[in-house]
Structures are given as C-alpha cells and as structure tokens.
Phi, psi and omega in degrees: 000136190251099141328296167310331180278011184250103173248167164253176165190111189263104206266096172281349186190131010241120188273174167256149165260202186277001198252347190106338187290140145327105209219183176225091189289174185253129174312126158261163207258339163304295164335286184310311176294338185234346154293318185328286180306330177307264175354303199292310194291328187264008148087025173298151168302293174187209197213115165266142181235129175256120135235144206261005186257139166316320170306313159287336129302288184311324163309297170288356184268310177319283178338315213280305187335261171355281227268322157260015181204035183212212199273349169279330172334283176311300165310299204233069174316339181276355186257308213271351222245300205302298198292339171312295236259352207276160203205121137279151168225128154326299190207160199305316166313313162332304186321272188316341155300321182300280202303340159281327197282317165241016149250010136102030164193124150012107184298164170259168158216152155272057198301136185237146174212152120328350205235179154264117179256140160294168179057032224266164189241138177253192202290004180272304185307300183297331143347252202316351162271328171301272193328332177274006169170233173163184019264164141253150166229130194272143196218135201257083159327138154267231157025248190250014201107148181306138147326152177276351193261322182279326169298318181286331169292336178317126161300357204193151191210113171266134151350154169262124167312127199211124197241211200249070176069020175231167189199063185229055165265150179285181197316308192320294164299324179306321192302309179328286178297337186279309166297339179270352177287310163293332187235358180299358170246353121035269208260339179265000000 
C-alpha cells in the first residue's frame, strides 16, 4: 500500500458561505500547520492548499518559508518535516495536474462533506480501494462546504463523520479522522 501516493487538498474555492453563495475563503495558518502534520504522521504525499487568491499564496508560502528554510527550521525541525508537504494551487485541476505530473496517472479524487451525498462510499469500502493503488486526492472543504459541482464531479463522495446529532468539526479534526480511517493501516 502506497500512502505516499495519497494527497490532501484543502479547497478555498469553490465553497459555500453561510447564505449558500459560492465564495473564495482565507486561508488559516493553523490549517496549513496542522494537515501539514496530518500528511507527515500517515506517510502522505504532501498537501495542497487551493485558492484563486494571490494574496493568500503569498501569506502560506511566506509561512511556509519560515518554517522550512528560515529561523523555524532550526526552532522546531518536526514543524519543518510536516510543512516540507504543504503545496499551493490556484485551482483544483492546478493540483490534480502537480499530481499527474508526479505519480505519472491521473488522481482519482474524494470528495468529504458534513453533508450526505447521493451514492457515498464509506470509510471501509474507500480503505480498501485507496490499499490497491493510487494515486488519490482526498478534497477538504473550507467555509460551508465544497460547491455541489465539485462534489458531484468526485470519483468518489465519502461518507460523513457522523457523531451523536451534533456535525460541526473543524476541517482539522475532520482531516484527522478521516485519514486515520482511511489510511491507519499504513502505519501497521
């Protein structure tokens, strides 16, 4: 099983805001610091952070920089080990090409919701299909959720983390969990 062949991509555009309108949200720096770390402990490809704004590139790279060629390097090497994975794209096809380009086939992608999709796959089925090859890109909502076009567009619509009537996690714990479901036999 190939892990490495396993990506995230957290998607700034295109989201829901809270009225439903399609929006482009701002990047957090936490966010990034912490898929980061997702990626590194489950032996992951890397991480994209998708957003159409220039501004917001520049802000995570800067970030990123510090940490892995500048004076954080040196402060925390396991923050430089994580942040080493983080990747920008303008837009989810940008990705999904950086990922053809380098595991030589087409990604499948994986769309995650909070929400219940027709046809959803749950975390047993997608394991075991993630374990026969790859590459994949697991795709992360910001704001209010993925657009309904990229989600419908998904090879694949995972199932929703689904706890005891309440479904409010941030992105960070959704990543968490989600990667250990799918990918925690990895590591064994």
């Amino acid at each position: 099983m190939a892990c490495e062949r396993v990506y995230l991509a957290l998607l700034h555009h295109p989201v829901y805001d809270r009225e439903g309108r399609v929006v482009s949200t701002a990047l957090t720096t936490i966010d990034v610091h912490d898929l980061g770390r997702v990626a590194r402990t489950y032996g992951m490809g890397g991480v994209f952070i998708v957003t159409p704004l220039k501004s917001q590139h520049e802000l995570g790279r800067r970030m990123v920089r510090h940490w892995v060629e500048g004076p954080g390097a040196a402060f925390n090497p396991t923050r430089k080990e994580a942040l080493k994975l983080i990747h920008f794209a303008y837009s989810l096809d940008e990705a999904l090409d950086a990922m053809e380009t380098w595991t030589g086939s087409r990604p499948k992608t994986i769309a995650t919701s909070a929400k219940k999709w027709p046809q959803t796959i749950t975390f047993e089925e997608m394991a075991r299909i993630i374990h026969e090859g790859g590459p994949y890109l697991l795709l992360l909502g910001t704001g209010w959720g993925i657009a309904k076009e990229v989600i419908m567009a998904a090879d694949y619509r995972l199932e929703p983390i689904e706890g005891k009537g309440y479904n409010h996690l941030s992105v960070r714990a959704a990543a968490a969990i989600i990667v250990d479901r799918l990918l925690g036999r990895c590591q064994r």
